[in-house]
N, C-alpha and C positions, 0 to 999 in steps of 0.2 A: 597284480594286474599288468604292470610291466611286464614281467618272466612270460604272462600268458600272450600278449600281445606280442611280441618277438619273436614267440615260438610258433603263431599264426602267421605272422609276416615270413619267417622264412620258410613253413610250409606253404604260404602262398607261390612265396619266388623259385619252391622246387619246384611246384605243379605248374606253373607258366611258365620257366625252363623246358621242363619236359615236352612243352603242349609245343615252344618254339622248335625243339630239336625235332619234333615229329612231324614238324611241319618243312622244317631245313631237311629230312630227311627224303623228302615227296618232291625234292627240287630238283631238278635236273639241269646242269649248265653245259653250254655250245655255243656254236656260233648263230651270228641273227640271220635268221631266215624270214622271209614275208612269201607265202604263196597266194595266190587267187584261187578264188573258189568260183564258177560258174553255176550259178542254177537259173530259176524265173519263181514269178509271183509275188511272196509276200512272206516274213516269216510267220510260217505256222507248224502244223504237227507233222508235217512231212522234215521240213528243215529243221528240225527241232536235235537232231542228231548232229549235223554237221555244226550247230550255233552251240551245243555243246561240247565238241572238243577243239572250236576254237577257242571257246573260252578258258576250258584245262589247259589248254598249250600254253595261252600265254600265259596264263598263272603259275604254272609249276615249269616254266625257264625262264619266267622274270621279267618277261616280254620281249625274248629273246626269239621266240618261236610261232610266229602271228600267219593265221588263218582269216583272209577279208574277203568275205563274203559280198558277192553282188548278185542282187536280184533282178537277172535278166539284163544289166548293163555290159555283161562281155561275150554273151551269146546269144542266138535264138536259141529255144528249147532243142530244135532236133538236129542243131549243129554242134551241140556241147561238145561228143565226142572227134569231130575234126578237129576242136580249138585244140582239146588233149595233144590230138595227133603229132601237130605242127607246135606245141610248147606254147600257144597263145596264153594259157594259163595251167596252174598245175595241178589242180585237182575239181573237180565238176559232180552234179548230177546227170546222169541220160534214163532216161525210161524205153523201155525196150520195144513197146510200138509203135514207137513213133520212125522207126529205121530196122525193121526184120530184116532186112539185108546184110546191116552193117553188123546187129549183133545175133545170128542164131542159135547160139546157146543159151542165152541169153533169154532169149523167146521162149523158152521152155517154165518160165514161171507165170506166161500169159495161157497155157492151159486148161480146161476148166474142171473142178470138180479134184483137182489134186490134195491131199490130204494133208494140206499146211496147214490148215486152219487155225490151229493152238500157235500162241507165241511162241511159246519155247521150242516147240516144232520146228517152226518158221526161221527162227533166228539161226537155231543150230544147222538147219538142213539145209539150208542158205549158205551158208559159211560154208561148209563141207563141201556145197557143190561148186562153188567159187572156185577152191581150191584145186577142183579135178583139172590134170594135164589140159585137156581137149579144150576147156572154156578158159584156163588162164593162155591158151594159145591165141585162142579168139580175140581174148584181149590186149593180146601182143601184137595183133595186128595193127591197131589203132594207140601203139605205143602206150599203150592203158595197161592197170593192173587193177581189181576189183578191191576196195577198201572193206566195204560196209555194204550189204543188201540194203535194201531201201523199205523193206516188210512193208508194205502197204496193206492195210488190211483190206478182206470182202469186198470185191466191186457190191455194188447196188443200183438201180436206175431211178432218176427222175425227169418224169416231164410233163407235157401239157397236152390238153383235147379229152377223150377217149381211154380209162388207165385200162392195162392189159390186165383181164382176171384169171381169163385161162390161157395157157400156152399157146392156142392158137388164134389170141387174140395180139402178139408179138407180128403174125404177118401182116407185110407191108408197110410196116412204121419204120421210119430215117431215124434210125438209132445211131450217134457217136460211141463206140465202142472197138478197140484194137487186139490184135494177136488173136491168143485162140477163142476168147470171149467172143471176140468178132465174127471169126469161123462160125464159135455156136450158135449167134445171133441171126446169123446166115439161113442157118439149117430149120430156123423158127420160120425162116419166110423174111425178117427182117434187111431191111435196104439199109447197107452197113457205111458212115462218112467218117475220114480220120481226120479232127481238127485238133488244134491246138488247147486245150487247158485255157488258156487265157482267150481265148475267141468262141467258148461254150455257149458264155451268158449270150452274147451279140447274137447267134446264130438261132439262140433259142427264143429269143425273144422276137426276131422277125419271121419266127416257123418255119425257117430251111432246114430243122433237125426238132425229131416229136421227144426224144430222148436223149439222154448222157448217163453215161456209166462214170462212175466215179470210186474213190476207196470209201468206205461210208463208216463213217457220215463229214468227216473232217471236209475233205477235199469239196463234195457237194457245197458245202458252209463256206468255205475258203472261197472258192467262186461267183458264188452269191445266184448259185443254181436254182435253187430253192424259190427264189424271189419273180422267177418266170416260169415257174411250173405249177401244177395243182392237182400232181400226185407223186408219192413216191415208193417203191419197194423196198420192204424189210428183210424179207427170209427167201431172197431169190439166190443170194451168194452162186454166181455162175460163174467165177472164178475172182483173180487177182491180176496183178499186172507187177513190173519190178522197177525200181530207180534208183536203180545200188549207187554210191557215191565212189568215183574211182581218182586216180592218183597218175599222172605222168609218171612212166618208167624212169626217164632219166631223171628230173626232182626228187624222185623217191629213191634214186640207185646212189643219186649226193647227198642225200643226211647224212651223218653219224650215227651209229649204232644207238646212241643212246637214243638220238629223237623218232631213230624208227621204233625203240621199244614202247617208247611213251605213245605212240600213235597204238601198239596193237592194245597198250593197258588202259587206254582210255576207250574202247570200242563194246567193250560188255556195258557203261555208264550210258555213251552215245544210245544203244538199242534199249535199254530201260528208261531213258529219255522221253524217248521217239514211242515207245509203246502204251509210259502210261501219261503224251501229250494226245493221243490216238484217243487213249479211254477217256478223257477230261472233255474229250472234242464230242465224242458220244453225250452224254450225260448232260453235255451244253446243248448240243442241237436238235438230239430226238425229239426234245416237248418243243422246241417250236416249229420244226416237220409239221407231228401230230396236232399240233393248232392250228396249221392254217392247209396243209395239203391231206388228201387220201390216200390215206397209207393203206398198198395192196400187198395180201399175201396170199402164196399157195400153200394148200393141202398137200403134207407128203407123199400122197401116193402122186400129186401132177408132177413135184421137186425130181420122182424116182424116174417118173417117163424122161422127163427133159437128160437126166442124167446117164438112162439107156441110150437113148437116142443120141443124145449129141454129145457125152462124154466120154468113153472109153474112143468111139469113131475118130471125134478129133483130135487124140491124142496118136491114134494111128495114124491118121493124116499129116499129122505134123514129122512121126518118123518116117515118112515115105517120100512127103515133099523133102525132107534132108539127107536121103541116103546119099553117100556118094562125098557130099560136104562136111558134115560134121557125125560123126558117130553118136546118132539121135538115142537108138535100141538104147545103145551101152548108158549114155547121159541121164535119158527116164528112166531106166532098170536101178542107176546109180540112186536117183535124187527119193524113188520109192522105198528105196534099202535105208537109206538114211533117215526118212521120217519117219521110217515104222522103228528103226533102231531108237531112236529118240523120244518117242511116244512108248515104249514101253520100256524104257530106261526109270 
């Protein structure tokens, strides 16, 4: 019994050896770095990427490498990327409608009806367009470099009064919705307001806005949208919108090799994070939508008009309003080669 207990004792202490050296192995050492992160709200399925590779950071350099995350205390939403600019902090969220100006390549994932709609789609074709010349230029303006897309999934709308059944029951309703979403919403007839995420519920609830577009169903839930409306849409998907998480140039130009590696090997974890905190927020919110609001859908042949009509148009629109600025053509020609390359990979 002895001989046999020994010989479990020291195959215990080989395999907890091993389990410590594979974990010594996954360590990364440097110097301490602390960055700030700018975003707003609250954590939830959107911030669910950036709260997990703060977490990896500082666990695999030992707490060497901290990521502190504030919610809306070192920016407003649509100033994140000046803080960028000026170094106020070193890495942020921005969302792309909230400032068409400042990012228009960028604007290009507020299009409607673009063929992202699969994750892995989404995530690859994202990355790939990041990378292109033209929009990591754009983001050099703003002393930014693009980390991570922000994959938000499916807009959808909810709101209160009157719910839209057919497409041309969209005109004349004050629908919150930005980029090319907004355009489409436009084209419906709809009176389009850009507000703030955190100022939806206020505005919805005193009826200076009959609608909100949102990523669905998280963000809707995250706002507590839901709770001033008493309808919502499922299968409208009229597009998406972007809130890629970026990096000051020069913070990110002073790590060490090692912690910029560990930042890109933690970024496939980050987007499986954030995708299936996306699907949890589903599965949480749809039944109680469907308990307490009217949930409106259309018939594919209405999905096919809305998508003649104001899908391919505002994507033209969008390269025509940019010629001259950004190389629009080349940008959508780029981001459709790479979803279809990836969708049928």
């Amino acid at each position: 019994m002895i001989h046999q207990f020994l010989k479990g004792a020291v195959a215990f202490g080989v395999a907890a050896g091993l389990a410590g050296a594979a974990t010594a192995a996954n360590m990364v050492d440097g110097p301490s770095v602390t960055w700030n992160h700018a975003t707003w709200g609250k954590p939830r399925a959107f911030t669910a990427g950036v709260e997990y590779v703060a977490k990896h950071l500082e666990e695999r350099t030992g707490g060497k490498f901290k990521i502190v995350i504030s919610y809306g205390g070192l920016s407003n939403e649509k100033e994140t990327l000046d803080g960028i600019q000026i170094g106020a902090f070193e890495s942020a969220n921005f969302c792309n409608f909230y400032h068409p100006d400042k990012n228009p390549t960028a604007m290009i994932f507020s299009l409607p009806f673009l063929p992202i709609g699969d994750w892995n789609v989404r995530i690859k074709a994202s990355d790939a367009y990041y990378q292109h010349p033209a929009v990591a230029a754009d983001m050099k303006r703003w002393n930014a470099m693009v980390y991570m897309a922000g994959i938000l999934p499916q807009y959808e709308f909810l709101g209160r009064g009157k719910a839209p059944k057919k497409l041309e029951d969209w005109k004349g309703l004050r629908v919150r919705a930005g980029g090319g979403i907004g355009t489409a919403m436009e084209m419906l007839g709809a009176t389009l307001t850009t507000v703030p995420a955190t100022e939806v519920y206020t505005v919805m609830e005193r009826g200076a806005v009959d609608a909100a577009s949102f990523p669905y169903t998280y963000a809707h839930a995250a706002y507590k949208v839901h709770e001033v409306s008493n309808w919502f849409t499922s299968n409208f998907q009229p597009g998406t919108a972007d809130c890629p998480m970026v990096f000051n140039l020069d913070a990110y130009n002073a790590l060490p090799q090692q912690y910029k590696d560990l930042l890109a090997d933690l970024k496939d974890g980050a987007y499986t994070t954030m995708k299936d905190a996306y699907l949890a927020a589903d599965e949480k919110n749809l039944p109680i939508f469907r308990a307490k609001l009217q949930e409106v859908t259309f018939t594919e042949a209405e999905l096919d008009e809305f998508r003649t009509a104001v899908g391919k148009p505002v994507w033209d629109k969008w390269v025509a309003d940019n010629a001259g600025t950004i190389p629009a053509q080349e940008l959508l020609d780029f981001l459709l080669a790479e979803a279809k390359k990836v969708a049928g990979s």
